[in-house]
mmCIF file of the N, C-alpha and C atoms, coordinates in Angstrom:
data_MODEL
# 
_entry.id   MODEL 
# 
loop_
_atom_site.group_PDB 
_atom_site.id 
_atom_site.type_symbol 
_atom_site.label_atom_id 
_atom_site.label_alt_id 
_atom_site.label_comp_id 
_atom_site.label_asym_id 
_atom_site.label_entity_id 
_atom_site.label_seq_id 
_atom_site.pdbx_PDB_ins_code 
_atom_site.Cartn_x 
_atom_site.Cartn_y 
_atom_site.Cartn_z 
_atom_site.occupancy 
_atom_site.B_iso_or_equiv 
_atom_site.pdbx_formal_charge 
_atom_site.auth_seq_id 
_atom_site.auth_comp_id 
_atom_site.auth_asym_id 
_atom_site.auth_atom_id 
_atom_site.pdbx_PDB_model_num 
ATOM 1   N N  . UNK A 1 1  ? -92.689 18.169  32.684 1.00 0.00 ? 1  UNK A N  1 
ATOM 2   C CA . UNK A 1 1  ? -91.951 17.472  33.713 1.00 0.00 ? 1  UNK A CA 1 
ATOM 3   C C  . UNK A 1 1  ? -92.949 16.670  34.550 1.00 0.00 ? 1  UNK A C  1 
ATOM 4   N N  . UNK A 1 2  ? -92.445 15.478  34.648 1.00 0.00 ? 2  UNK A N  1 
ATOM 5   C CA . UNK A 1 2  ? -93.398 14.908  36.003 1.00 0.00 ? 2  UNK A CA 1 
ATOM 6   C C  . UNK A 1 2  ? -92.969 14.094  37.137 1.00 0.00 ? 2  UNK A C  1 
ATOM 7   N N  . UNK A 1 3  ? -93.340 14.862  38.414 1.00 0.00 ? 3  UNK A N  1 
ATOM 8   C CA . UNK A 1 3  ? -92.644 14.573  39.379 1.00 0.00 ? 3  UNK A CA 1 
ATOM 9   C C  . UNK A 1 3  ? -92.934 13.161  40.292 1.00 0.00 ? 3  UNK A C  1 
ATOM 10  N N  . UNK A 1 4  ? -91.700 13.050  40.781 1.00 0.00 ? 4  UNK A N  1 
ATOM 11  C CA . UNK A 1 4  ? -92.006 10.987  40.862 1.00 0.00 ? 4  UNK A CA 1 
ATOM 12  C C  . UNK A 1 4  ? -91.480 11.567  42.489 1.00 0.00 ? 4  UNK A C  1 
ATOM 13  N N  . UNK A 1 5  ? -92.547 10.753  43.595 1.00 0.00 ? 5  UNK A N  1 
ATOM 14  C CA . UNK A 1 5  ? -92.605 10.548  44.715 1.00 0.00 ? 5  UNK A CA 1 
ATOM 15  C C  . UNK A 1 5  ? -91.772 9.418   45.641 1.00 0.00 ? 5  UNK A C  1 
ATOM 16  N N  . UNK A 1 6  ? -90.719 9.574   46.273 1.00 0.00 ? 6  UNK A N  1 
ATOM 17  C CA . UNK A 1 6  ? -90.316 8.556   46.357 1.00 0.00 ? 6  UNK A CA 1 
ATOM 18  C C  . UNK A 1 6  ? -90.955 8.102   48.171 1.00 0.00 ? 6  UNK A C  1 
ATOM 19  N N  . UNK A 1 7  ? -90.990 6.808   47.874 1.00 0.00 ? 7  UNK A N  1 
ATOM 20  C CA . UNK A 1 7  ? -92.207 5.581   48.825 1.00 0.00 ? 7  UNK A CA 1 
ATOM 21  C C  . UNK A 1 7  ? -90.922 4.449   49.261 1.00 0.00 ? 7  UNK A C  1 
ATOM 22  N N  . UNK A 1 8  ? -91.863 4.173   50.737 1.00 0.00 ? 8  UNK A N  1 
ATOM 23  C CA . UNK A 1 8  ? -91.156 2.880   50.635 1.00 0.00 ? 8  UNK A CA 1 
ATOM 24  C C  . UNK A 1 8  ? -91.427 1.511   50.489 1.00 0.00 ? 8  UNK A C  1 
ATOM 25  N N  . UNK A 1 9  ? -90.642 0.709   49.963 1.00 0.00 ? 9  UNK A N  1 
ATOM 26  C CA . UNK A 1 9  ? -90.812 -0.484  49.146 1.00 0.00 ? 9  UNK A CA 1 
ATOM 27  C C  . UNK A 1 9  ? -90.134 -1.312  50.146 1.00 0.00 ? 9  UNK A C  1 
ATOM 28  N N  . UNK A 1 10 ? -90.691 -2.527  51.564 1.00 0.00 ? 10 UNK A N  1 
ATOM 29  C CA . UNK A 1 10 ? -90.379 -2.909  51.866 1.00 0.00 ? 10 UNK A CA 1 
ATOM 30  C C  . UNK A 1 10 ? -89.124 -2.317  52.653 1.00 0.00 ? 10 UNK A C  1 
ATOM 31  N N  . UNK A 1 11 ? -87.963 -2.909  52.763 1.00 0.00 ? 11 UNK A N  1 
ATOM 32  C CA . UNK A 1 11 ? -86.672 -2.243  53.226 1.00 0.00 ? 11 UNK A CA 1 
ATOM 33  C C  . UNK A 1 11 ? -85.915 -1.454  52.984 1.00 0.00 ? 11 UNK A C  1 
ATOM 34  N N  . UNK A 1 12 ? -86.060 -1.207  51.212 1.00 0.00 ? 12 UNK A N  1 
ATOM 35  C CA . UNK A 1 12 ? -85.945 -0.326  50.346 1.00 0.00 ? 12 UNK A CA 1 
ATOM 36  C C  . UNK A 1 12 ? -86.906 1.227   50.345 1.00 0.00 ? 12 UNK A C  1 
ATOM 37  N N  . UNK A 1 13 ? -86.569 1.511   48.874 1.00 0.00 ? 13 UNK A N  1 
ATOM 38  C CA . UNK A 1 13 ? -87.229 2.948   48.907 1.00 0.00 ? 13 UNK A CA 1 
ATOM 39  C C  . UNK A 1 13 ? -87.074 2.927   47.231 1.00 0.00 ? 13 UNK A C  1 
ATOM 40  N N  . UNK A 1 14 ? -88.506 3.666   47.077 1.00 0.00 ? 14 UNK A N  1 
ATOM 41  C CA . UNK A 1 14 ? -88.193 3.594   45.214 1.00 0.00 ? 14 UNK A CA 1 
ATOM 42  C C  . UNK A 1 14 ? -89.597 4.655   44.827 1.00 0.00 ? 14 UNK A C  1 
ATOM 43  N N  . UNK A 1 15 ? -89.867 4.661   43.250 1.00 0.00 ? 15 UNK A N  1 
ATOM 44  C CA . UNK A 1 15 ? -90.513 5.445   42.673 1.00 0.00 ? 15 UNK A CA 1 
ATOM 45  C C  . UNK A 1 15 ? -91.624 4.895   41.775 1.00 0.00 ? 15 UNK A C  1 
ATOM 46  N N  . UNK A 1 16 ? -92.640 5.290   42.020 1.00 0.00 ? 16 UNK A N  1 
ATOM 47  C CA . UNK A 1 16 ? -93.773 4.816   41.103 1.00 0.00 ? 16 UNK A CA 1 
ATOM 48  C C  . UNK A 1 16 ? -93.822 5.566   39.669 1.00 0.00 ? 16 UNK A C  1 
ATOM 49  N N  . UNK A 1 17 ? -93.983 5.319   38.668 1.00 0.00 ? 17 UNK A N  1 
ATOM 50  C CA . UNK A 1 17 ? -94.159 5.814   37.654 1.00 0.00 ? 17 UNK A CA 1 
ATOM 51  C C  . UNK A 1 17 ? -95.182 5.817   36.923 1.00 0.00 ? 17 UNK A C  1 
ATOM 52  N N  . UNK A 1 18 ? -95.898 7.107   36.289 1.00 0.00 ? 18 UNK A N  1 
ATOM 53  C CA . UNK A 1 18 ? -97.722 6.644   36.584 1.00 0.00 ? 18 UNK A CA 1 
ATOM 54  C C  . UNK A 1 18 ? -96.808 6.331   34.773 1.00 0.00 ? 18 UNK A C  1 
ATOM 55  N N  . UNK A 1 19 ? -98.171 6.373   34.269 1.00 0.00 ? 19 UNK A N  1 
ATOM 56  C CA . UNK A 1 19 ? -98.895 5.324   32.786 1.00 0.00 ? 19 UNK A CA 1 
ATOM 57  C C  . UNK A 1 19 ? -98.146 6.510   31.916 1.00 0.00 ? 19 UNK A C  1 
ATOM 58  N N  . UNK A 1 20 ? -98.434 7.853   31.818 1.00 0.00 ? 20 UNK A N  1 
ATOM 59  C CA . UNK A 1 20 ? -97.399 8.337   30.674 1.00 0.00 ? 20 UNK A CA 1 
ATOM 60  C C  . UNK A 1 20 ? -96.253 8.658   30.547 1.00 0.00 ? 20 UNK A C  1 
ATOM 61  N N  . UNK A 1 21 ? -95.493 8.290   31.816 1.00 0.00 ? 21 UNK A N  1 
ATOM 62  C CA . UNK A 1 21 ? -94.056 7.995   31.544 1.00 0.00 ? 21 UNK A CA 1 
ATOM 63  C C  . UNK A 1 21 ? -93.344 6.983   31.496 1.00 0.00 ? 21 UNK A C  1 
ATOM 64  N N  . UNK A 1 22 ? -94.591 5.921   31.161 1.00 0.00 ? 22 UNK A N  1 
ATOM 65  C CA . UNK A 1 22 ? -94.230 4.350   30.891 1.00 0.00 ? 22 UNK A CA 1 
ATOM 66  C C  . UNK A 1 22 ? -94.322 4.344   29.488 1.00 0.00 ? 22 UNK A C  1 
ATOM 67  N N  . UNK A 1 23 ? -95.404 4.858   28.763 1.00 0.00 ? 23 UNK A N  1 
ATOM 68  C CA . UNK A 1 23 ? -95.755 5.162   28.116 1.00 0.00 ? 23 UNK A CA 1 
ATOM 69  C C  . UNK A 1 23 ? -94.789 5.648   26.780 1.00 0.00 ? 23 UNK A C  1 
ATOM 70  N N  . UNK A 1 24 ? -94.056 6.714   27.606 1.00 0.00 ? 24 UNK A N  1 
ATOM 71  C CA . UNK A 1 24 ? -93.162 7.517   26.746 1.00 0.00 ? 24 UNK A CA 1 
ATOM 72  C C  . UNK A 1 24 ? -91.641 6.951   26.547 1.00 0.00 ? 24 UNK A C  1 
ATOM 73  N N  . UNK A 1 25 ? -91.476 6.063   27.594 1.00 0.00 ? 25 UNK A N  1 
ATOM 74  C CA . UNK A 1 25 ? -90.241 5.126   27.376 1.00 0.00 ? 25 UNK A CA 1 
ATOM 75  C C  . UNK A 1 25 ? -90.200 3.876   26.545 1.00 0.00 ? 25 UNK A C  1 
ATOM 76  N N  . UNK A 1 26 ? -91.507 3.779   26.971 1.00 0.00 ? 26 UNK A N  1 
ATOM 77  C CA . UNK A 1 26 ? -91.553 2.267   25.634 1.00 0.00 ? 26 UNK A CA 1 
ATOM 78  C C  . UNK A 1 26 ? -91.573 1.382   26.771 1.00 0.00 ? 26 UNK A C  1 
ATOM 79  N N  . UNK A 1 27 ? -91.644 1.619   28.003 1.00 0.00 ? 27 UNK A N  1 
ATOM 80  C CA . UNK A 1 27 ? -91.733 0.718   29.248 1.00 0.00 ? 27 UNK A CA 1 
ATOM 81  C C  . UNK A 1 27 ? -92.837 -0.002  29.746 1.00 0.00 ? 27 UNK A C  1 
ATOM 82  N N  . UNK A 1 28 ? -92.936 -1.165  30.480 1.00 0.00 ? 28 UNK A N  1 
ATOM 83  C CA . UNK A 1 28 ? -94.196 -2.051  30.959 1.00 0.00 ? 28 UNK A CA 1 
ATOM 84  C C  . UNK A 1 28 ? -93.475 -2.558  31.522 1.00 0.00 ? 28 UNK A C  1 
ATOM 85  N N  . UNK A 1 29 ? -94.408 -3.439  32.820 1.00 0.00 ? 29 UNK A N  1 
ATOM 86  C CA . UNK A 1 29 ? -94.039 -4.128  33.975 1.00 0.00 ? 29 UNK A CA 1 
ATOM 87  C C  . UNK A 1 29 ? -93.417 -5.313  33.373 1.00 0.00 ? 29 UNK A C  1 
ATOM 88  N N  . UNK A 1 30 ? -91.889 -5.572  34.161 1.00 0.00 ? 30 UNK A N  1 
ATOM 89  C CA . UNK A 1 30 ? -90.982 -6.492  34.068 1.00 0.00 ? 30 UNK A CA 1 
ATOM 90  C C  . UNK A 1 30 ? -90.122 -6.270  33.501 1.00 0.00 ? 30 UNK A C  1 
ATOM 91  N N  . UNK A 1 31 ? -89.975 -4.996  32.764 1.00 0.00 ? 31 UNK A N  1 
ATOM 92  C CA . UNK A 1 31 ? -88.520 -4.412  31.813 1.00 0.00 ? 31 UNK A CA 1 
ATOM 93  C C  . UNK A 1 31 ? -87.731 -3.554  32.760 1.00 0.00 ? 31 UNK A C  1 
ATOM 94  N N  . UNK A 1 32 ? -86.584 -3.543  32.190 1.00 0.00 ? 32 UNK A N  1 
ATOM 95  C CA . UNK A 1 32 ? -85.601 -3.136  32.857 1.00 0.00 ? 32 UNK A CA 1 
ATOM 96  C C  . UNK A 1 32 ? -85.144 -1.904  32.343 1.00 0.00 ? 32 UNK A C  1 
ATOM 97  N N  . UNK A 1 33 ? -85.390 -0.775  33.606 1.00 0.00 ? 33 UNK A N  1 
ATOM 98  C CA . UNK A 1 33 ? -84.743 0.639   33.018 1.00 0.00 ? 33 UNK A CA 1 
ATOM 99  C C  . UNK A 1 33 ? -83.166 1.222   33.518 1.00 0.00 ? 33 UNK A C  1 
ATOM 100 N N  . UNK A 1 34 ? -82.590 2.020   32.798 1.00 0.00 ? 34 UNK A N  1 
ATOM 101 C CA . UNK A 1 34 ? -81.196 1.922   33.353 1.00 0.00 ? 34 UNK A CA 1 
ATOM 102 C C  . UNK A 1 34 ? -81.202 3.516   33.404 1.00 0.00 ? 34 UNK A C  1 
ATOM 103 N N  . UNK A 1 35 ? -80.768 3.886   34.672 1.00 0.00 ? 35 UNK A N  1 
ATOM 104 C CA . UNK A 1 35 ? -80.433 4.996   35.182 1.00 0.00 ? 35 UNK A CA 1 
ATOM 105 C C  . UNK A 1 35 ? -78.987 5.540   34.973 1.00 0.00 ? 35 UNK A C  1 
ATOM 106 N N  . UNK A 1 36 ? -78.368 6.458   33.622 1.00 0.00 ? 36 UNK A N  1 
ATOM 107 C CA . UNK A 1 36 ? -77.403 6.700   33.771 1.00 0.00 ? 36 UNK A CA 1 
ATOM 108 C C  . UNK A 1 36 ? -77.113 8.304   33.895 1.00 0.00 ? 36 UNK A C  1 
ATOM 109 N N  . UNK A 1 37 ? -75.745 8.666   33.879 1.00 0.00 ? 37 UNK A N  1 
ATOM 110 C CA . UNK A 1 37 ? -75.468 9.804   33.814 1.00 0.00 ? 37 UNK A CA 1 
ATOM 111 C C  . UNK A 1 37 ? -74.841 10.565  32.381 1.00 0.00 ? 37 UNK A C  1 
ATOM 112 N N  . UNK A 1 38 ? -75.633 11.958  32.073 1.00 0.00 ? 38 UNK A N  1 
ATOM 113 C CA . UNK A 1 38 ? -75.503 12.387  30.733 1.00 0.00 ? 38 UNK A CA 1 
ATOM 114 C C  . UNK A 1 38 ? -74.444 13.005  30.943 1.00 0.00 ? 38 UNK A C  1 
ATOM 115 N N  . UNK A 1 39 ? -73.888 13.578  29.964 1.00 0.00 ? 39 UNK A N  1 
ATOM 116 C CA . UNK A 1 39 ? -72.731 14.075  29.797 1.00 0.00 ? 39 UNK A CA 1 
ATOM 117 C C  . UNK A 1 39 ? -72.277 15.694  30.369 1.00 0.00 ? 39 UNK A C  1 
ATOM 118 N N  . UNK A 1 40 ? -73.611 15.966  30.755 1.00 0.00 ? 40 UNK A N  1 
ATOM 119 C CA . UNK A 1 40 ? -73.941 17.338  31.409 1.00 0.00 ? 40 UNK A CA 1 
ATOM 120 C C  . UNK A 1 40 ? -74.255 17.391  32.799 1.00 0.00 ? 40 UNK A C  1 
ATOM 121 N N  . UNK A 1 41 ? -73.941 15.910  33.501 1.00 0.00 ? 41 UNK A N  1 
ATOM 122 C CA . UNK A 1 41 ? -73.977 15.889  34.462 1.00 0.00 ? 41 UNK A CA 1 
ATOM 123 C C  . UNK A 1 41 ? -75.333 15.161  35.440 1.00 0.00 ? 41 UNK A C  1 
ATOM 124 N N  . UNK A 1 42 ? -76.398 15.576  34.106 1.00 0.00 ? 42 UNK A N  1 
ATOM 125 C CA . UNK A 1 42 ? -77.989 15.213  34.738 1.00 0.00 ? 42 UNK A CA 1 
ATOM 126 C C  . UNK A 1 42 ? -77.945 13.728  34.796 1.00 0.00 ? 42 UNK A C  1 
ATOM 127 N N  . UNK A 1 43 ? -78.811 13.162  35.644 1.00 0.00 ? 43 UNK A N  1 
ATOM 128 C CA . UNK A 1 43 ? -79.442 11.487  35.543 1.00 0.00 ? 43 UNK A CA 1 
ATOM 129 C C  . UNK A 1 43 ? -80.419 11.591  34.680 1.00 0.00 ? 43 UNK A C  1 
ATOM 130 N N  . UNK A 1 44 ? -80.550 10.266  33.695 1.00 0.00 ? 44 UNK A N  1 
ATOM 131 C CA . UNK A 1 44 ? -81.358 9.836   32.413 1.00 0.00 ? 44 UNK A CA 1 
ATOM 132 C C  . UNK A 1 44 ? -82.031 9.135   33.365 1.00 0.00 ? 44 UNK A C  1 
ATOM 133 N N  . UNK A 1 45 ? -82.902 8.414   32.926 1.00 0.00 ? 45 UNK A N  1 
ATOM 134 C CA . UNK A 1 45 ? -84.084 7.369   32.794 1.00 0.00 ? 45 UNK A CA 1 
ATOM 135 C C  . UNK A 1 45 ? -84.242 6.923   31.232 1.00 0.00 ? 45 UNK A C  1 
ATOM 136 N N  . UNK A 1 46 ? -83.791 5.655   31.110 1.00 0.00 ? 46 UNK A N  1 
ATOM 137 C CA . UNK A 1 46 ? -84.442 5.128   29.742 1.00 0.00 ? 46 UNK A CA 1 
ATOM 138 C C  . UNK A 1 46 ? -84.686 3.129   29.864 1.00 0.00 ? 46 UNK A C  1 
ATOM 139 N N  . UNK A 1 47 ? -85.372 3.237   28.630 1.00 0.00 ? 47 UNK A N  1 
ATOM 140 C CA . UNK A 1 47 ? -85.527 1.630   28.687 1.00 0.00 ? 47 UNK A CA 1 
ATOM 141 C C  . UNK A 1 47 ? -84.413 0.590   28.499 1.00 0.00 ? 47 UNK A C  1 
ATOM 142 N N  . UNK A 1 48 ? -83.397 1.695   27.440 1.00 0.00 ? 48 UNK A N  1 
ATOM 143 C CA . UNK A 1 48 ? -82.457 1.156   26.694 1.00 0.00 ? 48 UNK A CA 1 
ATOM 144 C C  . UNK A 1 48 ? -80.589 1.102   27.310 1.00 0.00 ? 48 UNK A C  1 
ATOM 145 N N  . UNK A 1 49 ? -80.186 -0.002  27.042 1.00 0.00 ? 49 UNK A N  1 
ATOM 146 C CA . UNK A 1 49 ? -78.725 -0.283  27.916 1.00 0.00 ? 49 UNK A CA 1 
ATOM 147 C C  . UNK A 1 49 ? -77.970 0.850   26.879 1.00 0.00 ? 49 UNK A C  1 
ATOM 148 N N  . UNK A 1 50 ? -77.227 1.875   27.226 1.00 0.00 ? 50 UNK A N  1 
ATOM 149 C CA . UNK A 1 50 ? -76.458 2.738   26.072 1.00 0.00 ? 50 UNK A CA 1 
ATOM 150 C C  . UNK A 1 50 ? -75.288 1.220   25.576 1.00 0.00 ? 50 UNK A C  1 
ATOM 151 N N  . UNK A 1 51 ? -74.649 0.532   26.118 1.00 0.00 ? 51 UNK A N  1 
ATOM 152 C CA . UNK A 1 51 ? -74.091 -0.256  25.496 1.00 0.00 ? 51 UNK A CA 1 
ATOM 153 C C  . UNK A 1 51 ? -74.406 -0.812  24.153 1.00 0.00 ? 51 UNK A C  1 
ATOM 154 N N  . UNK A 1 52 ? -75.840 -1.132  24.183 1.00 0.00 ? 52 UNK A N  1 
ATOM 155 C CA . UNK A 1 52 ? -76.469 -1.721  23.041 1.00 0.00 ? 52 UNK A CA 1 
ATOM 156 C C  . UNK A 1 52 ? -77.024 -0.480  22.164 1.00 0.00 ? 52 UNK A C  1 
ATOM 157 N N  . UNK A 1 53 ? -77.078 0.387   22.655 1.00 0.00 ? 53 UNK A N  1 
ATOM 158 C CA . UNK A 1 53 ? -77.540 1.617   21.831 1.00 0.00 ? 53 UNK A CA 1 
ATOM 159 C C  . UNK A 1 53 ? -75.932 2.063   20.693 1.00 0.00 ? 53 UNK A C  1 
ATOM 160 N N  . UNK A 1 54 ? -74.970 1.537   21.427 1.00 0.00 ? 54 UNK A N  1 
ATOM 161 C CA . UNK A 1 54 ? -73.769 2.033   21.119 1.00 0.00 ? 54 UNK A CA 1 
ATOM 162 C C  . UNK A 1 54 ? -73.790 0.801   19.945 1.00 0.00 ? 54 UNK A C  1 
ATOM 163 N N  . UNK A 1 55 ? -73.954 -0.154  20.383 1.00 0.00 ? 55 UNK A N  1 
ATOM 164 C CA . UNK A 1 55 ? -73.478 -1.175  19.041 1.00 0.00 ? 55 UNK A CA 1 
ATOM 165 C C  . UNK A 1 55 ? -74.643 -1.203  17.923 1.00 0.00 ? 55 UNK A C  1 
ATOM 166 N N  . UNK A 1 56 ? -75.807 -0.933  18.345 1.00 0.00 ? 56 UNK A N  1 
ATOM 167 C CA . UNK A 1 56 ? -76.808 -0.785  17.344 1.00 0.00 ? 56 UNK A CA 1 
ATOM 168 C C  . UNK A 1 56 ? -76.283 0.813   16.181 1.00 0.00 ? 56 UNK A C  1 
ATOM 169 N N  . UNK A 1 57 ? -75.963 1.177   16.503 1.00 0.00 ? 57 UNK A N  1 
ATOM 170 C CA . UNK A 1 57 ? -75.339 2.681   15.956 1.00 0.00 ? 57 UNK A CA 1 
ATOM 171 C C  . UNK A 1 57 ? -73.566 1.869   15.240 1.00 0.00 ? 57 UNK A C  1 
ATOM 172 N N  . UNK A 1 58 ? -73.192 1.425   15.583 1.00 0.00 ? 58 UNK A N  1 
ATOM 173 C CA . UNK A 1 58 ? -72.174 1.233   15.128 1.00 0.00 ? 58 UNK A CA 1 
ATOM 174 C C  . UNK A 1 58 ? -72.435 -0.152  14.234 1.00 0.00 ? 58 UNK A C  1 
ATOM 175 N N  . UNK A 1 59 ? -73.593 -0.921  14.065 1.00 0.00 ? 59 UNK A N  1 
ATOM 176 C CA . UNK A 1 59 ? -73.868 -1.875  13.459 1.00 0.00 ? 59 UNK A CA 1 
ATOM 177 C C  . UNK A 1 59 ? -74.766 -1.067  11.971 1.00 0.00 ? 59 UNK A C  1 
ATOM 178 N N  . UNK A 1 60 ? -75.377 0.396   12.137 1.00 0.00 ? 60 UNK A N  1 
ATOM 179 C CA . UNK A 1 60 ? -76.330 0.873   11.154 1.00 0.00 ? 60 UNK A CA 1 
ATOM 180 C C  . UNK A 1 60 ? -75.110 1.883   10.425 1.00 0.00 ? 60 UNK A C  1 
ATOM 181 N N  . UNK A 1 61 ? -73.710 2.347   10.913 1.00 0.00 ? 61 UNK A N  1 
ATOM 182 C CA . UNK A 1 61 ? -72.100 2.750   10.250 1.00 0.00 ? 61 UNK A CA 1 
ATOM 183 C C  . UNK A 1 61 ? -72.136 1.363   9.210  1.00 0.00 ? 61 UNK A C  1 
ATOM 184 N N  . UNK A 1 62 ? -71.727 0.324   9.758  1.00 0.00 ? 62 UNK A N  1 
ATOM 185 C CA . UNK A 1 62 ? -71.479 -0.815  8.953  1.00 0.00 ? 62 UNK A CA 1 
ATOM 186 C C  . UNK A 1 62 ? -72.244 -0.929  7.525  1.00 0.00 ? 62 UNK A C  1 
ATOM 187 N N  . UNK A 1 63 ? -73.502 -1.052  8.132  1.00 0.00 ? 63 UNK A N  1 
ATOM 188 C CA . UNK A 1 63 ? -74.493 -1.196  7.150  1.00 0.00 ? 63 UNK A CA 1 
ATOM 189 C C  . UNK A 1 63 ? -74.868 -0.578  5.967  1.00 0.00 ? 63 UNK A C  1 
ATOM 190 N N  . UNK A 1 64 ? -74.698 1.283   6.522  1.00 0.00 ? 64 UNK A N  1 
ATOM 191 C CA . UNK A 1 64 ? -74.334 2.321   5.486  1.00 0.00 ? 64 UNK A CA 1 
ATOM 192 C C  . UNK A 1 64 ? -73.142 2.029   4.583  1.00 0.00 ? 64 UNK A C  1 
ATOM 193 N N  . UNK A 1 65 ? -71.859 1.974   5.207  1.00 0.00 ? 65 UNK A N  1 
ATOM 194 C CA . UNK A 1 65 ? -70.524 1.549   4.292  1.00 0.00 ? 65 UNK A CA 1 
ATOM 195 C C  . UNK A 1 65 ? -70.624 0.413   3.698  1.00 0.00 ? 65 UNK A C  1 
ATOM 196 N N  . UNK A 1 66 ? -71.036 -0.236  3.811  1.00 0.00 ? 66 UNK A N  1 
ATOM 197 C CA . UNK A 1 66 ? -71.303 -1.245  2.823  1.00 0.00 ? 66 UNK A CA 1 
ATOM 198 C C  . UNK A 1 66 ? -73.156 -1.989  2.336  1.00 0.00 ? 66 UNK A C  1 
ATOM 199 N N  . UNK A 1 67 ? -73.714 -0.977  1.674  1.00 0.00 ? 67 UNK A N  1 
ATOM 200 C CA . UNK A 1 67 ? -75.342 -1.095  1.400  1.00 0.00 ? 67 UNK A CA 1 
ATOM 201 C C  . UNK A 1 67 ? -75.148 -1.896  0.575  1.00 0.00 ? 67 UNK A C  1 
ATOM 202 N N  . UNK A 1 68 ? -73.722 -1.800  -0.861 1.00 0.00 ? 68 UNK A N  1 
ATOM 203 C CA . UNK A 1 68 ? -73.952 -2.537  -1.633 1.00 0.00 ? 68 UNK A CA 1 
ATOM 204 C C  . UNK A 1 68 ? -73.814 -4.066  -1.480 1.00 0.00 ? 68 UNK A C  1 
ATOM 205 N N  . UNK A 1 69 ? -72.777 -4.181  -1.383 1.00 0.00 ? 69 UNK A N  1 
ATOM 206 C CA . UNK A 1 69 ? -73.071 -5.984  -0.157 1.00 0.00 ? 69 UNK A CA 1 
ATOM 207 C C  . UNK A 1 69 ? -73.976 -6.089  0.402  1.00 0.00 ? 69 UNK A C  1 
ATOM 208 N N  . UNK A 1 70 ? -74.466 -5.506  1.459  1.00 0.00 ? 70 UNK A N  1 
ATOM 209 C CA . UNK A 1 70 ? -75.826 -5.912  2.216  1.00 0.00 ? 70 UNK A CA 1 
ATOM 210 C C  . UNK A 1 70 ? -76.766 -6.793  1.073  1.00 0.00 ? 70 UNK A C  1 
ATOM 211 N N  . UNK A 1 71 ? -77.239 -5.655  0.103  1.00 0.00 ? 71 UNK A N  1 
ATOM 212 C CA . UNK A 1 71 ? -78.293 -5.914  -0.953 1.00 0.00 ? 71 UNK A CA 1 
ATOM 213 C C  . UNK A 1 71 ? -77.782 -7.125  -1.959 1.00 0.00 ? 71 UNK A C  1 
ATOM 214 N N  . UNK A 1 72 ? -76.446 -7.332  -2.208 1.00 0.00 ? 72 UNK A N  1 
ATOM 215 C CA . UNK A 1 72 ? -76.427 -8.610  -2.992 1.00 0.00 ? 72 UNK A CA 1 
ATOM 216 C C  . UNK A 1 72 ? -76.461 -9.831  -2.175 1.00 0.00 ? 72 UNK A C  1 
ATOM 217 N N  . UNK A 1 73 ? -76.366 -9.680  -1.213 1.00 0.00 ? 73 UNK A N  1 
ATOM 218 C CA . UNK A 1 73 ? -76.501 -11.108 0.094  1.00 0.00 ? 73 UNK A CA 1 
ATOM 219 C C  . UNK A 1 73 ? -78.044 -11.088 -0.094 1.00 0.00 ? 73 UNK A C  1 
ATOM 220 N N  . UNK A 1 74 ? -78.593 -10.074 0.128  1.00 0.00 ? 74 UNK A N  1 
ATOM 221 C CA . UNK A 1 74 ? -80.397 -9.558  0.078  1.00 0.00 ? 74 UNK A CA 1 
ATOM 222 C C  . UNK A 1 74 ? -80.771 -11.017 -1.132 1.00 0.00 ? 74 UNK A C  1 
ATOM 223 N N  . UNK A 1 75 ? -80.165 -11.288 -2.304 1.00 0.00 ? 75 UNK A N  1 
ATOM 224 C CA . UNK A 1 75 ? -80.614 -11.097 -3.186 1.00 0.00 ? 75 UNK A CA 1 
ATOM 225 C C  . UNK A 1 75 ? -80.923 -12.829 -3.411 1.00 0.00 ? 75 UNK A C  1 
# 
């Protein structure tokens, strides 16, 4: 676990995140992380919009049900 300090940022208030939990998200300065809520109630932290996580998953369904098309378009 690593615990994030919260500071203030101008008028605001926010959290620094040292190097290995940038690290571990796939994160760097200027990307955008989205704070949601899991299904158990806890807050996430990730790099990734679940929207697009949702259609990327429902685009690799597609892809499975039909490999054999894929590969003759491939061809």
């Amino acid at each position: 676990m690593i615990a994030l300090k919260i500071t203030q940022v101008g008028n605001s208030v926010g959290v620094v995140l040292p190097k290995e939990a940038l690290t571990e998200l796939g994160a760097g300065k200027g990307d955008t992380l989205y704070l949601t809520r899991a299904p158990d109630g806890s807050m996430r932290v990730s790099a990734y919009d679940d929207k697009v996580q949702q259609q990327i998953a429902l685009g690799e369904q597609l892809m499975d049900a039909h490999r054999d098309v894929f590969r003759a378009l491939a061809k």
